[in-house]
C-alpha positions as CSV (number, residue, x, y, z in Angstrom):
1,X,21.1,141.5,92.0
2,X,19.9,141.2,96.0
3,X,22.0,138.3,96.1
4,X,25.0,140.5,95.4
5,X,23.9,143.5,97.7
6,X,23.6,141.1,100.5
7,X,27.1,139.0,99.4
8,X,29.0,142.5,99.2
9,X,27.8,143.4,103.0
10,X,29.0,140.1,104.3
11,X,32.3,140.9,102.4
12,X,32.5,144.2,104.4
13,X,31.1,143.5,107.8
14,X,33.1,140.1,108.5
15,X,36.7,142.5,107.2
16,X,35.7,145.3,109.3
17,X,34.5,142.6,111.9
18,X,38.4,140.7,111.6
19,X,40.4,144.2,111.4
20,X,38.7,145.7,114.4
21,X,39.4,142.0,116.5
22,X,42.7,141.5,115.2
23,X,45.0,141.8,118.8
24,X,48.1,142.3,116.4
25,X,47.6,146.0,116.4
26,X,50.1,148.9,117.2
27,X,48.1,150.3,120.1
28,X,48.4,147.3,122.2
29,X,51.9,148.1,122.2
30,X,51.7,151.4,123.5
31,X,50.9,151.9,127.6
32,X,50.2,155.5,128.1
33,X,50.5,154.6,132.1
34,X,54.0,153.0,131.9
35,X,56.7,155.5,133.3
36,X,60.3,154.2,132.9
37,X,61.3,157.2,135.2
38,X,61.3,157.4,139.2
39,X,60.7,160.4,141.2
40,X,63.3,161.4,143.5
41,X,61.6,162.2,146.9
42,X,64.2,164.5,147.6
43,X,64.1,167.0,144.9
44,X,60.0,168.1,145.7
45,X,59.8,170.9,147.1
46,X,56.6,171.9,148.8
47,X,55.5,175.6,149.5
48,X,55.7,176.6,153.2
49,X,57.8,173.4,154.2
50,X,61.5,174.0,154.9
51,X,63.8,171.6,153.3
52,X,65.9,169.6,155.1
């Protein structure tokens, strides 16, 4: 009966281990830092400043 408790925790720590290593994951796709959009230096407008 040990034998099993102790084969059932290697079952689940090397699958956790393997799912939470596994690079083929949805978040690696994401970049939260990428912008595909420029900002146009012209259309800031800063308090106080006159626009030219």
């Amino acid at each position: 009966m040990k034998l099993r408790n102790y084969l059932f925790a290697a079952v689940v720590l090397a699958s956790v281990t393997f799912v939470s290593c596994n690079p083929d994951s949805i978040a690696d796709e994401d970049n939260p830092y990428q912008t595909e959009e420029g900002v146009d230096r012209n259309k800031i407008k800063i308090p106080g400043q006159r626009n030219n």
